[in-house]
N, C-alpha and C positions, 0 to 999 in steps of 0.2 A: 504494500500500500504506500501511497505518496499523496503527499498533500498537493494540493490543485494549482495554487501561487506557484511552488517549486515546478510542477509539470509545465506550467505554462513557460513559466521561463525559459525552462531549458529546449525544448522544442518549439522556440518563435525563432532563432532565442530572442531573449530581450533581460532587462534587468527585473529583479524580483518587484521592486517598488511599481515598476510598469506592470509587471503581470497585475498585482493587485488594482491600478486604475480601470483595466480592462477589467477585473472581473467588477468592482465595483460601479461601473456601466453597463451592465449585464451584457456584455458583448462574448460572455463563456456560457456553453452548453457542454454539460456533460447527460448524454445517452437521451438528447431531447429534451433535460429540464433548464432552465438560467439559471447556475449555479454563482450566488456574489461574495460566497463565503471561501478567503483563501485557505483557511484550515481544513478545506474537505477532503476526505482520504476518499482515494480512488486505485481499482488495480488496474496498473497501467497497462494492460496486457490483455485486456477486453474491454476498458471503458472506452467510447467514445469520444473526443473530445473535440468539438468546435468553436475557434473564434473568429469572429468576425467572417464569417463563411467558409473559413479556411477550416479540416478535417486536419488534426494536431496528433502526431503518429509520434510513438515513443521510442527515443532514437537510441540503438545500441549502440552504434559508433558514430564519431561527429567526426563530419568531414565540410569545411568549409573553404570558397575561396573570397580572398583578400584582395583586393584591388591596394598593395601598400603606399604608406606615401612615404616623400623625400623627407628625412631624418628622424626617420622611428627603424628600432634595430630590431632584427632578425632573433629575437632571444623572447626568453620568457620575462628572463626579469631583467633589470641593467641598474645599478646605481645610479648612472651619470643622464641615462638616455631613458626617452617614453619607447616603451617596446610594442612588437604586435600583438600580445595577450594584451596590453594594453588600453586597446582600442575594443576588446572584448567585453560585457560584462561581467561586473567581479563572481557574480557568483558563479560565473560559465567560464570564465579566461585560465582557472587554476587546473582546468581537464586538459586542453588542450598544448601543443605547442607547433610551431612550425616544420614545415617539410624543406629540410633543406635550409638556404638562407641567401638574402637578397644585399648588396652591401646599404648603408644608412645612407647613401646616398641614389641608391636607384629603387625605380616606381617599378608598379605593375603586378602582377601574378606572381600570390603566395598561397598555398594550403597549408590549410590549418586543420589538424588532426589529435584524437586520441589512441589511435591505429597505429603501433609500433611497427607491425607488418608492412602495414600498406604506408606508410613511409619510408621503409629499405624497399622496396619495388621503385620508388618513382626517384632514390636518391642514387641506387649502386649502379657506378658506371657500368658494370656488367650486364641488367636491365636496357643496357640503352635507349632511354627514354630521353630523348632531345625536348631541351629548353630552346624556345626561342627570344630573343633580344629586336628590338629597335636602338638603334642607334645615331645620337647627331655627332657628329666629328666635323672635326676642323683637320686640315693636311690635306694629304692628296694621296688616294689611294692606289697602291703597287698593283700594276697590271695581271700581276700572278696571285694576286690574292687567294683567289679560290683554290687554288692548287697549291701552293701554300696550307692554307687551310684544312682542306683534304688529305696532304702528306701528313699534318701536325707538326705544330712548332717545337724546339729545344730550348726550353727555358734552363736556368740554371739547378732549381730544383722540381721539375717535372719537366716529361714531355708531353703535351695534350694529344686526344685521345681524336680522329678525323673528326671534325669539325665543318660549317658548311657558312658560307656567306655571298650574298648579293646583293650589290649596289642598287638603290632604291630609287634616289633622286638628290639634286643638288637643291637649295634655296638660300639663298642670303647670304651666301660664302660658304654657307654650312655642306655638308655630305651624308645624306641618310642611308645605312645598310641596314639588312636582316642578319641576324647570324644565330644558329643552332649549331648550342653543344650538348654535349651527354655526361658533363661532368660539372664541377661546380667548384672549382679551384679557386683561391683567394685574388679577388679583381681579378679573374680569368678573362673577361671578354673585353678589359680595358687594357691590359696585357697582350692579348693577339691584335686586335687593332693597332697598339702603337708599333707592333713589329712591323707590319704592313701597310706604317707610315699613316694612320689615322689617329688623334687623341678624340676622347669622347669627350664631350660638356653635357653629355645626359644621357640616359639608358632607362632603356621600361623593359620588363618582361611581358610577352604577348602571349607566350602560350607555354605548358609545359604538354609534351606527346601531343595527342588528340585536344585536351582541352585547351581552349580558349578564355582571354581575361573577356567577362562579359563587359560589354563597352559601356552598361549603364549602370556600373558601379562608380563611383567618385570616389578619389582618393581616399581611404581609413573605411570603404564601407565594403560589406562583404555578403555572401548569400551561401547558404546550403547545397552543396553538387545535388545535381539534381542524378534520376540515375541510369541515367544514359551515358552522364558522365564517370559516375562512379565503374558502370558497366566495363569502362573502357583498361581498368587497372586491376580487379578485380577478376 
């Protein structure tokens, strides 16, 4: 049994304070009644439960994507820095943490999981599940990039793993490419770039494998994979 506030929160999710204005609006049904009492005990495992027309399914495992923004860190927690649980509800942010990790300077596509499994699938190079990058650079990009890229570079401590990028467009002096890796090395994609004579001034994650950063996410907000997406890893 779980009480209703707590249920609702965690599969909106939303903060507990908010679960209770929704039930206190009667905008919860539980099995057909307007339920505004957030102590109600319910077994999450055949109640019913709907708000605001939405059908509120009790989630074994959280899988969420993050649309991250520029200077929140890739951690659960940070002394110095606001992190991505951060942007989480507290009562919901202490389940999860991230898959992988984005530097505190670049946007875009992040999951956020309680799924120890299903985050070695989508981080071990081995998996080869390709991240992809946008990228604005300033320089001038080496004619062999791609090949380049595709051989993989010799860094001093690594050598990366084939790699793939394509020039996208110029604007304002700027140089936009694509690039998908399958590994997640420290400034990895700001690192091959400057080998091949581009520096970045900004970086978004667009996609990791199959999934896509939905576009009507704005930066710090994020939604539930839905499971076509889940389907894809799984």
């Amino acid at each position: 049994m779980i009480r209703l506030d707590k249920y609702v929160s965690e599969n909106l999710p939303c903060a507990r304070s908010e679960a209770k204005k929704l039930l206190a609006s009667g905008k919860v049904m539980v099995d057909g009644s307007i339920i505004k009492n957030g102590e109600y005990k319910l077994d999450e495992n055949s109640a019913e439960v709907i708000c605001g027309g939405k059908v509120l399914k009790s989630v074994k495992g959280l899988y969420y994507m993050l649309n991250k923004p520029e200077g929140v860190v890739s951690a659960v927690t940070d002394k110095e820095h606001k992190t991505v649980n951060d942007l989480f509800p507290k009562e919901f942010n202490k389940k999860i943490f991230p898959v992988g990790r984005l530097d505190i300077d670049t946007e875009g596509l992040l999951i956020m999981t309680d799924d120890g499994d299903f985050c070695h699938r989508l981080v071990s190079p081995k998996k080869q599940v390709y991240k992809t990058y946008v990228a604005k650079c300033t320089g001038e990009l080496a004619r062999d990039a791609a090949e380049i890229f595709k051989e993989g570079i010799s860094f001093k401590d690594f050598t990366t793993k084939p790699a793939e990028i394509e020039f996208l467009y110029e604007k304002d002096g700027f140089i936009f490419v694509e690039v998908k890796i399958c590994e997640g090395r420290f400034h990895q994609v700001k690192r091959m770039l400057h080998h091949v004579g581009a520096d970045v001034v900004y970086l978004k994650r667009t996609a990791i494998g199959d999934i896509l950063l939905d576009e009507k996410l704005e930066p710090g907000q994020y939604r539930a994979l839905t499971e076509e997406e889940l389907a894809i890893f799984k």
